[in-house]
C-alpha distance (Angstrom), angle and dihedral (degrees) to the residues before:
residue distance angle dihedral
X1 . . .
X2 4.01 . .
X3 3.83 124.8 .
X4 3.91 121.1 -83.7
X5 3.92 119.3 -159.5
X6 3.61 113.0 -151.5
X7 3.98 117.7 -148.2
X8 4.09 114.5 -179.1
X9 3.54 118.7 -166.1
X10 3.87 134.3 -150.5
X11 3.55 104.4 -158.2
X12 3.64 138.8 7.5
X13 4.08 91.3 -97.2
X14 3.66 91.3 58.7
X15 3.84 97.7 43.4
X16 4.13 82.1 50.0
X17 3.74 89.9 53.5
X18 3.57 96.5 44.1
X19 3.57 99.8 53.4
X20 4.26 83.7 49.1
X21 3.73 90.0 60.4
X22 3.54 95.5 38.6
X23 4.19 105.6 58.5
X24 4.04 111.5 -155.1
X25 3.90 93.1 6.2
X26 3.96 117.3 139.8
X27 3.59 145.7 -128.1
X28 3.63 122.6 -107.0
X29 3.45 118.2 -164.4
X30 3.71 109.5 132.6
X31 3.46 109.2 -4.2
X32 3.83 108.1 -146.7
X33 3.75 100.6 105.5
X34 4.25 98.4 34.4
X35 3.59 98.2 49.4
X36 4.14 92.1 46.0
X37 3.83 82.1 54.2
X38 3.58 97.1 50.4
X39 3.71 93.5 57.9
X40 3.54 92.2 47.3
X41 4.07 90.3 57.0
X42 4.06 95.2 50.4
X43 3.96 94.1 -88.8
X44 4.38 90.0 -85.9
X45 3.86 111.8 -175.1
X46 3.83 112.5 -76.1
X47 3.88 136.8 176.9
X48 3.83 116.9 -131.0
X49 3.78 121.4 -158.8
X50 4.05 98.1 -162.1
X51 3.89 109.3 -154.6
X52 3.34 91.2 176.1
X53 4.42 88.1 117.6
X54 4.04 87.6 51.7
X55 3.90 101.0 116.0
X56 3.24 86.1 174.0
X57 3.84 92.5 64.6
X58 3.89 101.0 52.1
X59 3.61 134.3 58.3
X60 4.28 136.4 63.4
X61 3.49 125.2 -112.9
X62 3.71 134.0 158.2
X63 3.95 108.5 -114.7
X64 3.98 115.8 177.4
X65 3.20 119.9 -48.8
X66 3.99 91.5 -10.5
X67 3.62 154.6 42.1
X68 3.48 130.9 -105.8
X69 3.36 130.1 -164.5
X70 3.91 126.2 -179.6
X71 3.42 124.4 -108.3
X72 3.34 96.2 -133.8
X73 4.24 92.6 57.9
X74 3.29 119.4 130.1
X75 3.63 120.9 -117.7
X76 3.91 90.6 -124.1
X77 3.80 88.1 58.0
X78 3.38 96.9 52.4
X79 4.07 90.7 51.8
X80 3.50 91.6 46.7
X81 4.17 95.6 47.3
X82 3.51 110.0 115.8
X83 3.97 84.2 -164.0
X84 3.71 83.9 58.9
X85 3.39 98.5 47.7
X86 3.73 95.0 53.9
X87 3.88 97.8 42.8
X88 3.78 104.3 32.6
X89 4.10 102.7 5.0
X90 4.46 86.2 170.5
X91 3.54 88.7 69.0
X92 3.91 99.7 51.6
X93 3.99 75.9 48.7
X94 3.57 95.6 53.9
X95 3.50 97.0 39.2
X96 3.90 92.5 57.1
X97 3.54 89.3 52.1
X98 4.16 94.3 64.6
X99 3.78 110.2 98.4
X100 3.81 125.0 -51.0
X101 3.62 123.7 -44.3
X102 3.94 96.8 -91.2
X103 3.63 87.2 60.2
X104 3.84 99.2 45.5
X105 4.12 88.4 50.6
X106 4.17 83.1 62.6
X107 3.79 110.3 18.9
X108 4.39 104.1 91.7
X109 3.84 124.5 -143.4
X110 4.26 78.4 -119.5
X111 3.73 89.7 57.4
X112 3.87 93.2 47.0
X113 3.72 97.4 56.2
X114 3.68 102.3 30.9
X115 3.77 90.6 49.2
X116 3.88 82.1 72.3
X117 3.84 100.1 -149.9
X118 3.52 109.1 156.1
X119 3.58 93.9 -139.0
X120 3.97 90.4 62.9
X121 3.77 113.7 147.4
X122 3.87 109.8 -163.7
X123 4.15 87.7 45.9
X124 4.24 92.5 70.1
X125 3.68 97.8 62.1
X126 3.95 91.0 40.0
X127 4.04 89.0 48.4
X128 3.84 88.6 51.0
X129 3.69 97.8 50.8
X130 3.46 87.9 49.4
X131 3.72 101.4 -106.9
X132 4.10 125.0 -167.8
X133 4.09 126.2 -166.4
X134 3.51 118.5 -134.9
X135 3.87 104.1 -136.4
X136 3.43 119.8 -166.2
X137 4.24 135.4 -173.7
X138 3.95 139.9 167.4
X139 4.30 75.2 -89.0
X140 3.48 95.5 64.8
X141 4.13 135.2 -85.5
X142 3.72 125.4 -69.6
X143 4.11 140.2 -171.1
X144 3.13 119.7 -136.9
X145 3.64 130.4 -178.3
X146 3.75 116.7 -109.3
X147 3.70 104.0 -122.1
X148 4.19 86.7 55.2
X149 3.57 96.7 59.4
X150 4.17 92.6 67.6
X151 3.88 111.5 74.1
X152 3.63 103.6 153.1
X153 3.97 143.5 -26.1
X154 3.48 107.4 -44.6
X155 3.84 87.1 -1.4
X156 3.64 144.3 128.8
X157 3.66 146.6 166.0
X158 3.81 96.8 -127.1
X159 3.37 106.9 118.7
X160 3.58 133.1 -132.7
X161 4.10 110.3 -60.9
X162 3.68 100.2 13.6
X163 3.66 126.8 120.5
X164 3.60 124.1 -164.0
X165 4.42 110.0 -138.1
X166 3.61 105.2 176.7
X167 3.66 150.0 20.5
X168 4.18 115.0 -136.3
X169 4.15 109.3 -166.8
X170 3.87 107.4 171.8
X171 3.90 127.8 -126.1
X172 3.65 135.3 -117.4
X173 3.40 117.5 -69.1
X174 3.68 121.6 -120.7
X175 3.98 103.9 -76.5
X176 3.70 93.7 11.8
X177 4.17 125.9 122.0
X178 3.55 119.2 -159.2
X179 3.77 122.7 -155.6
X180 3.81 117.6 -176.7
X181 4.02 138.5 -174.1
X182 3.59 134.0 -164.9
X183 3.80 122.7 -177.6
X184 4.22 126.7 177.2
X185 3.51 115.8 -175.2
X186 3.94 118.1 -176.0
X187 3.78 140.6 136.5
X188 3.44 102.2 -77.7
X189 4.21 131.7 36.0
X190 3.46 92.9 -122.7
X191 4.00 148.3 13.6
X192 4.09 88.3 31.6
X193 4.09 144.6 144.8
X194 4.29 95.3 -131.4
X195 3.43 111.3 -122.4
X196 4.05 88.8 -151.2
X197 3.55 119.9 13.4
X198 3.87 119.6 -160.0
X199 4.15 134.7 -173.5
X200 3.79 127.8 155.7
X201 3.89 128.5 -179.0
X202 3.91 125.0 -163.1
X203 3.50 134.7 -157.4
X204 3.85 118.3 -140.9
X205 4.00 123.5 -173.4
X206 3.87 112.6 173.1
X207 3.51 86.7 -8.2
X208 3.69 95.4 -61.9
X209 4.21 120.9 110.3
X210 3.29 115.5 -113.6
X211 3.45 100.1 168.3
X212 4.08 144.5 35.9
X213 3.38 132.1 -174.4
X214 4.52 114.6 178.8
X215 4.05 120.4 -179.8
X216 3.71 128.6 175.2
X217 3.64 126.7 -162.2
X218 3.82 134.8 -149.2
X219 3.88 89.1 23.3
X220 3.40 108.7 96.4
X221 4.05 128.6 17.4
X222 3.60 92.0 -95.4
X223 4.03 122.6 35.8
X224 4.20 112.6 -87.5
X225 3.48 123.4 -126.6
X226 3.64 133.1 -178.6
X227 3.92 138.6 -173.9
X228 3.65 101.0 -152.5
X229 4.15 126.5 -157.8
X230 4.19 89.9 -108.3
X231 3.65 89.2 -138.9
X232 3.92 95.2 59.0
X233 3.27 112.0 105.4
X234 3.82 123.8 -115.7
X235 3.99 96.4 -99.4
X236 3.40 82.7 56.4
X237 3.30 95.4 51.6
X238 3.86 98.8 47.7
X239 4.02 94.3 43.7
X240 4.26 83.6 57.3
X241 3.75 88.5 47.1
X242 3.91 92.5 51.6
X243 3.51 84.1 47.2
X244 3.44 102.2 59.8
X245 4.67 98.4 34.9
X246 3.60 109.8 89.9
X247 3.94 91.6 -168.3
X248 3.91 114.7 -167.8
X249 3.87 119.2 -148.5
X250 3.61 117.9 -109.4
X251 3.74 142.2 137.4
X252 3.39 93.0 -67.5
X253 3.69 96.4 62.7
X254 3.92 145.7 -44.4
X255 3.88 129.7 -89.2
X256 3.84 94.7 -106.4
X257 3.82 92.0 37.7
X258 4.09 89.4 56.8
X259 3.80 85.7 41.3
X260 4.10 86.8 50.5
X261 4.12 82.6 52.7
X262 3.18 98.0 51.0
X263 3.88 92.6 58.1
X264 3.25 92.5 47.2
């Protein structure tokens, strides 16, 4: 076993300036996905900045026209939020669908959607309600859309020193509904990698869609999402999601049985 040095921040400025001075270290929040991964690689040396002490990087509020939620959050506090569950109720669904509950107590929403694994749960409802990260670094703080943080696998376009703290998805608008869905199917009822990961959110004014947003997980190497035309009809809409998976086949499942999913 190699040699880990362990950084803990205070604040979001230190954590930014520690991961400036330290090229190619990595964020420790939770834990449950980096340290699997370092066992898998031969344990090399590796530098940890630990945010875990970043109040500033945890907790949900309502701000504006928005919520934001930290990216340090555990997954358990997001499935237990009763702000959550009013606003964006798929997401408390998804989120209690990651692992077991020791693992959603110290696995962060941060954590799930910087990890990158295309099979991420909590990342389909937050893609479908249009969800940006709020990215900061001793250069300043950006927002970037949701869908552009995933370029590949394991893969993401932050770049080198920058540290994503929150996640903003916007609210209703005045007159607007909001219906959402989020199915995982995969081998086993609990504790599972999904084989095909679903959520879709619509957009109701007068009782009339106006809007729909579809995104799959663990079918292509970077989560799928769709706007779809609300009045096509839902053939349509699974022959354009087909169209735009590239599955792989793997122990999980098959191209054509991930294509089956999908449909169904």
């Amino acid at each position: 076993m190699r040699q880990i040095t362990h950084l803990s921040a205070g604040s979001i400025d230190e954590a930014c300036a520690l991961l400036a001075s330290h090229p190619g270290a990595r964020i420790l929040a939770g834990g449950t996905d980096i340290m699997v991964k370092w066992s898998r690689v031969g344990f090399p040396d590796m530098t940890l900045v630990d945010v875990t002490r970043v109040g500033e990087m945890k907790g949900i509020r309502q701000a504006d026209d928005c919520l934001r939620i930290g990216a340090a959050t555990t997954l358990a506090e997001i499935a237990d939020s009763p702000l959550i569950a009013k606003q964006i109720a798929i997401l408390a669904e998804a989120a209690r669908s990651v692992g077991s509950v020791q693992v959603r107590n110290m696995a962060t929403v941060g954590g799930n959607v910087c990890n990158a694994a295309p099979s991420a749960d909590a990342v389909l409802p937050m893609l479908v309600y249009e969800a940006s990260a709020v990215v900061k670094s001793q250069q300043g703080e950006r927002v970037v859309p949701l869908r552009d943080v995933f370029t590949g696998p394991g893969a993401t376009s932050l770049e080198a020193g920058e540290l994503v703290v929150a996640f903003l998805i916007p609210l209703a608008q005045s007159g607007e509904e909001r219906r959402g869905a989020f199915c995982k199917h995969a081998r086993r009822a609990g504790m599972d990698v999904a084989t095909v990961g679903t959520a879709a959110m619509a957009a109701y004014r007068s009782g009339r869609a106006v809007k729909c947003l579809v995104a799959l997980g663990a079918v292509a190497p970077t989560p799928v999402v769709l706007e779809v035309d609300p009045s096509m009809n839902p053939e349509a809409i699974v022959e354009r999601a087909i169209q735009k998976a590239s599955p792989i086949d793997d122990i999980r499942g098959s191209i054509g049985y991930r294509n089956d999913m999908i449909r169904v």
